[in-house]
TIZA-878998 format. One record per residue: x negated, y negated, z negated of N, C-alpha, C, O in turn. Coordinates in steps of 0.2 Angstrom, whole numbers, plus 5000, padded with zeros to 4 digits. Layout:
BEGIN
XYZXYZXYZXYZ/...
END
This chain:
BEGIN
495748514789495248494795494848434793495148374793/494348434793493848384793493848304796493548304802/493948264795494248194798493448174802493448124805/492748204801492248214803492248234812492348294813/492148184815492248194824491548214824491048184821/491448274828490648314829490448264835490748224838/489648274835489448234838489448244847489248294849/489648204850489748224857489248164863489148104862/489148204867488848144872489348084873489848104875/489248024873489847984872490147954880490747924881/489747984885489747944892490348024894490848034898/490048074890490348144894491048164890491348204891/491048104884491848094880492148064883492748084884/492048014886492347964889492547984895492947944898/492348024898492348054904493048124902493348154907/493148134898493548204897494148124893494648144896/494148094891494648074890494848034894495348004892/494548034900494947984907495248044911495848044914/494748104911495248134914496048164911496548194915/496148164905496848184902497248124903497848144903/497048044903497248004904497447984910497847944912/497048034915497348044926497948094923498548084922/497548134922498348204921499048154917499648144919/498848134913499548094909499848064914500448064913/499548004920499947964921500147994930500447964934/499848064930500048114936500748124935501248114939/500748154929501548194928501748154921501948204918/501748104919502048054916502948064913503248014916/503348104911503948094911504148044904504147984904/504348084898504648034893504248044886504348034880/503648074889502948074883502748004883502847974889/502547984877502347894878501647884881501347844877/501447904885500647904889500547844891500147804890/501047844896500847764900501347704899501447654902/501647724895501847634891501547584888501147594884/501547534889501247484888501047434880500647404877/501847484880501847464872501647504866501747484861/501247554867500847594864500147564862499647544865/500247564856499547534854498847564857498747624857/498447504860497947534864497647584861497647634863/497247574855496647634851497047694850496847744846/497847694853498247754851498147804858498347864858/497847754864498347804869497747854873497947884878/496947844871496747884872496847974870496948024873/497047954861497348014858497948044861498048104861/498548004863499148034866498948064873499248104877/498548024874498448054883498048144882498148194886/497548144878497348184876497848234874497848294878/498348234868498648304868499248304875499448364877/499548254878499948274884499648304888500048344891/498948314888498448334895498648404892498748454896/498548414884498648484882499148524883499148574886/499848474881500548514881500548534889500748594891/500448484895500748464901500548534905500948564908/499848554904499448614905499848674903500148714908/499848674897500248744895500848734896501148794896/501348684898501948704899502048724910502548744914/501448694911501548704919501148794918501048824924/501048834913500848894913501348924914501448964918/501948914908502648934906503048914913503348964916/503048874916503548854922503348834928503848804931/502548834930502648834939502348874939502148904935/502348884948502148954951502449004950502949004948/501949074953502549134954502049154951501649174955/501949164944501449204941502049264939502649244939/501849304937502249364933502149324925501749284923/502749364921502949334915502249354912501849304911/502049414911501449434907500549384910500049374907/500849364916500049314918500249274914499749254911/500749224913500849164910500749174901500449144897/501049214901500849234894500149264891500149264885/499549284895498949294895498849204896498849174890/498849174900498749104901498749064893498249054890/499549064891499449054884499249054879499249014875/499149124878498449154875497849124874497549104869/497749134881496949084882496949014877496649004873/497548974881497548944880497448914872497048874870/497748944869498048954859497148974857496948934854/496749034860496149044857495848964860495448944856/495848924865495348874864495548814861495248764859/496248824861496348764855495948774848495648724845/496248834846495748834838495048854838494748854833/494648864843493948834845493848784847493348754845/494348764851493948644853494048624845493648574845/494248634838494448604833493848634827493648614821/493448714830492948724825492248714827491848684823/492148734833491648764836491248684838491648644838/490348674838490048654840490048604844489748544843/490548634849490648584856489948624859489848614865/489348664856489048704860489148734868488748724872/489848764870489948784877490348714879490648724884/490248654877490748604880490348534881490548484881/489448574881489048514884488648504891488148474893/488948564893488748564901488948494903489448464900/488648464908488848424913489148454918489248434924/489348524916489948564923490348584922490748624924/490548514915491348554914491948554920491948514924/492348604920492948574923493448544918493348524913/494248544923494748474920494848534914495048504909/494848594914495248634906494448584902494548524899/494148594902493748584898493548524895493048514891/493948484899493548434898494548374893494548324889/495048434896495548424888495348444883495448394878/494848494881494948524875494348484873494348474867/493848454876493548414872493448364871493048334868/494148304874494548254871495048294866495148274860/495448344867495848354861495448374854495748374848/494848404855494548434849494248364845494148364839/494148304848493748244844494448214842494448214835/495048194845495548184842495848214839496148174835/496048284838496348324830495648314825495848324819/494948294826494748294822494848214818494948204812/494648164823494848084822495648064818495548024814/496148104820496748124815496948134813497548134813/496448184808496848244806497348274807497948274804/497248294814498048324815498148404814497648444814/498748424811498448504809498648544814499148534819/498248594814498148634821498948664822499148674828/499348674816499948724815500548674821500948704823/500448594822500948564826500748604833501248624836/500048604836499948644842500048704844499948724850/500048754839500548824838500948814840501148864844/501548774837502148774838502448764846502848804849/502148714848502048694855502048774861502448784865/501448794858501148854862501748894861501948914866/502048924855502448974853503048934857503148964863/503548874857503848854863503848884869504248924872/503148854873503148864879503448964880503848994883/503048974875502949064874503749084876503949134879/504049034873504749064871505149054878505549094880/504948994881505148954887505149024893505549024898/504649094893504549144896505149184896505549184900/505149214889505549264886506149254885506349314886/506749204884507149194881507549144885507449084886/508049174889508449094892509049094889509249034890/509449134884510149124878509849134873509249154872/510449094869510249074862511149094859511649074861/510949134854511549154850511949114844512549134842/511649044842511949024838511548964837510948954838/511948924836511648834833510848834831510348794832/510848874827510348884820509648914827509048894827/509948954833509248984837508948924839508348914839/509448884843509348834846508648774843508148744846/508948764836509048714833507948744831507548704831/507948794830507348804829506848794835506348764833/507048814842506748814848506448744848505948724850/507048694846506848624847506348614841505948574843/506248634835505948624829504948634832504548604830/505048704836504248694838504148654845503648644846/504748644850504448604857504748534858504748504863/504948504852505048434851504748384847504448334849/504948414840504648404837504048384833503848334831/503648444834502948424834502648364836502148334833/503048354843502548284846502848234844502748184847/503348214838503448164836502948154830502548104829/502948204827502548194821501648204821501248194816/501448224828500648214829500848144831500548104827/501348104837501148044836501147974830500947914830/501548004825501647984819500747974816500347924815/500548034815499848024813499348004817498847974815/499348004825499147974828498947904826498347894825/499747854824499747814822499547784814499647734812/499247844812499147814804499747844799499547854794/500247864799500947894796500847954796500647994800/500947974789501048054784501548034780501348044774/502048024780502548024778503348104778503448124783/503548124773503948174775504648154776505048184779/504848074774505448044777505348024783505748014787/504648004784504647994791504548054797504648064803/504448094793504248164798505148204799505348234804/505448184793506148204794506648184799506948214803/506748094799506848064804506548064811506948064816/505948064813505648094819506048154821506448164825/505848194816506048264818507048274822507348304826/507148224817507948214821508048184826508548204830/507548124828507648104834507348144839507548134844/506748204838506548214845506948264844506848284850/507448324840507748364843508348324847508548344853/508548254845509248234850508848234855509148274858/508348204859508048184864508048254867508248264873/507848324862507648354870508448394868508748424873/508848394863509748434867510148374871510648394875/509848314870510048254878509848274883510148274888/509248304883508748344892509348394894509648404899/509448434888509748494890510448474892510648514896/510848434890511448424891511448404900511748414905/510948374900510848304905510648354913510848344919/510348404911509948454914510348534914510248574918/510948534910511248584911511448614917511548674917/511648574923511648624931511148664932511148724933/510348614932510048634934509848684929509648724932/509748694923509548754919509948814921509748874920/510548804922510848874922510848894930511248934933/510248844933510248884941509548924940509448964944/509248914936508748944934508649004928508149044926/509449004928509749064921509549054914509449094910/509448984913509448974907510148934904510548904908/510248944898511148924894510748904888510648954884/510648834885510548814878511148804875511148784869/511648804878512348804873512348884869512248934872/512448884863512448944859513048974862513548944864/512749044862513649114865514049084862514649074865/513849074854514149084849514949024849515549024846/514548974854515048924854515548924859516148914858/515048964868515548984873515949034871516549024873/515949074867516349124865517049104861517549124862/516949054858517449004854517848974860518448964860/517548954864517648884867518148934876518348904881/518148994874518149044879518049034886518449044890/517349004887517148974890516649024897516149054896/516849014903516549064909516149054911516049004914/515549124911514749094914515149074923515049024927/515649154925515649124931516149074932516349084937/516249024929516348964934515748914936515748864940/514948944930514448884932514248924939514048904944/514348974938514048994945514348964952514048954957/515248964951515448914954515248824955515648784958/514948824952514748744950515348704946515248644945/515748734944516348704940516248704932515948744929/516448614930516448634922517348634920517748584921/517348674918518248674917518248664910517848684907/518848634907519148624901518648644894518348624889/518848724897518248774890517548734890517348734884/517248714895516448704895516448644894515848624892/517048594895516948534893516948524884516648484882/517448574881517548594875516948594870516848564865/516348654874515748674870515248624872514848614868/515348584877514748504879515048474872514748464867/515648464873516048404867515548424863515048384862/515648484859515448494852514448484852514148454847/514348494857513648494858513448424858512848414858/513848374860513848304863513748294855513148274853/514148304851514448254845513848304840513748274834/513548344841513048364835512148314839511648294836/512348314843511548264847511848204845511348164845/512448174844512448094844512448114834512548054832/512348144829512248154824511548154821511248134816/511348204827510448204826510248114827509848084823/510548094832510348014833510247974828509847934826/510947994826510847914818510447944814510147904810/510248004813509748034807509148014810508748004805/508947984818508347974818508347914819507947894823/508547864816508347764817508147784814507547794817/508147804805507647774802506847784803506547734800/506547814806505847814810505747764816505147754817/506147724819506147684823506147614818505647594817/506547594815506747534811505947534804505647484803/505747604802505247614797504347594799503947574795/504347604808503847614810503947534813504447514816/503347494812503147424815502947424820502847474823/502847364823502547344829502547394835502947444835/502147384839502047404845502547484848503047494852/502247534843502647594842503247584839503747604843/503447554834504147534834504647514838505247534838/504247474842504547464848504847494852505347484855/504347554854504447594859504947654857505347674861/504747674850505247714848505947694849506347724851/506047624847506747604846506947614856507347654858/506747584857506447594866506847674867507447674868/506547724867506547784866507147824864507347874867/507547794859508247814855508647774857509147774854/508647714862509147684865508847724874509247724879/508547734875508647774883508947844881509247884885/508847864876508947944874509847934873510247974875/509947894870510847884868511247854875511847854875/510847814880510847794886511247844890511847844892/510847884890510647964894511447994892511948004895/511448004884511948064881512748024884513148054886/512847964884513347914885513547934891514047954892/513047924896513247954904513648014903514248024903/513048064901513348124902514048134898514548154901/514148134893514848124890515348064895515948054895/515048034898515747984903515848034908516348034912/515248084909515548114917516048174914516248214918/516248164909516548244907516148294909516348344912/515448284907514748344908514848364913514748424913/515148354919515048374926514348364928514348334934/513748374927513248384928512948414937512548394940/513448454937513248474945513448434948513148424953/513948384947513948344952513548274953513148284957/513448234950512848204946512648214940512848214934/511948224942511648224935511348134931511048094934/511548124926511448054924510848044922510648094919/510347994923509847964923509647894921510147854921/509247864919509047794919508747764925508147784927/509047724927508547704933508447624931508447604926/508147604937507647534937508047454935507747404935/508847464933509047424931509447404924509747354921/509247484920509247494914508647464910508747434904/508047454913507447434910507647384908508047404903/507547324908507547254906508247234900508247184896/509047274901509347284894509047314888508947284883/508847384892508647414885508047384880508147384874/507347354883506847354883507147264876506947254871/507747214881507947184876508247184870508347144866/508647264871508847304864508347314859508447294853/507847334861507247374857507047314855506647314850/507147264859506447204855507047154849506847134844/507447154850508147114845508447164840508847144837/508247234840508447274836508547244828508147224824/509147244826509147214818509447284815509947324816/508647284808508347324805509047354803509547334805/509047414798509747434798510347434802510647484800/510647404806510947424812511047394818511447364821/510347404820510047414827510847404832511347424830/510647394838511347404842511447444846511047494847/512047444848512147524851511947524859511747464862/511847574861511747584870512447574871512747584877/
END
């Protein structure tokens, strides 16, 4: 991909990358859009592919579309990604764009300003895709892939965001954002299996002889505590695989990331104190975690940073 940004009206770029920068700070969750510690000349780009991902994943999971509309949607969407990255910007210099349009013509200056490769944005889409089709997963190795295209990815576009093409660094990201999203699922486990989703593999409840009908009762019994155990202790594994990208990466993002693997091991420590009773409370970060953690991440000593 050409590191060459096509020529764009610059009042009407500026204008497409404010509005992904509205969308970002609309639905804001634990993407780094509106942190402060994100290096400025970075966060036009991040706000840009969040406006991407946020799009296509509200395809995948709001409304009452039929499975086959949402997946029509992501289709579309998949054809104008690898057109905003080739094409002219020819149909994208009306002054009538709307808000799709005016994503994909900040995301097209930015994959080209980063060389980011189009195959991180596939992955993404094929995710959400999967996100329709598929609510069980047979074995460690399924799971572990699911996270490879809908976590992943966005560690290593923000890595080049940043300037980083590293494969040790892409390795360690990659560890850290699979824990980050099997802590969501742990964290998130009542409320996914009210929607008939189970990211715990069969292959574990079957061991663990572990009963769909007790979640149905809201109950975690013994067995289910057994397969969270195991699932707990392979997410606090992925954890220490991923400092090294927090301690490797400097300043500002440095920060954030160390920031980031100290709220994500935050999170996992709750849920492991509640004995993963999850339907009862679900664990969270709230407004008096900020100011410990935030002096974690800035005190972090290189090599063994401290614990949550």
């Amino acid at each position: 991909m050409s590191s060459q940004v096509t020529s764009v009206d610059p009042p009407m770029l500026a204008a497409a990358y404010a509005e992904c920068r509205r969308l970002a700070q609309a639905h804001y969750e634990n993407f780094p859009v509106a942190s402060w510690l994100v290096p400025a000349g970075m966060r036009r780009h991040v706000a840009a592919v969040y406006a991407f991902a946020r799009t296509a994943d509200d395809f995948a999971d709001e409304g009452t579309r039929t499975a086959e509309e949402r997946i029509r949607l992501l289709e579309d969407w998949r054809h104008r990604l690898h057109a905003c990255v080739t094409e002219s910007n020819g149909r994208l210099e009306s002054n009538d764009l709307d808000p799709h349009d005016r994503v994909f013509l900040a995301l097209g200056a930015t994959m080209r300003a980063c060389t980011l490769p189009v195959a991180l944005f596939d992955d993404l889409l094929d995710a959400f895709r999967q996100d329709i089709t598929t609510t069980r997963y047979a074995t460690w190795d399924e799971v572990l892939g699911y996270c490879r295209r809908s976590a992943n990815p966005v560690g290593r576009i923000v890595l080049r965001i940043a300037g980083y093409n590293s494969e040790t660094l892409d390795r360690s990201s990659d560890a850290l954002c699979t824990a980050l999203q099997l802590t969501n699922f742990w964290q998130d486990f009542g409320r996914d299996w009210q929607k008939g989703r189970l990211y715990v593999p069969t292959e574990e409840v079957a061991q663990w002889g572990a009963r769909t009908e007790d979640l149905d009762d809201r109950r975690i019994t013994d067995a289910w505590r057994g397969a969270l155990g195991i699932a707990g202790g392979r997410t606090r594994n992925l954890f220490t695989k991923g400092r090294h990208v927090c301690e490797a990466v400097g300043g500002r993002l440095g920060c954030e990331l160390r920031l980031t693997w100290l709220g994500g091991m935050r999170v996992l420590e709750r849920v492991e104190s509640s004995g993963y009773d999850v339907f009862a409370d679900r664990p969270t970060l709230g407004f008096r975690d900020g100011a410990p953690l935030l002096w974690r991440a800035l005190t972090w000593t290189l090599g063994s940073g401290p614990r949550s």
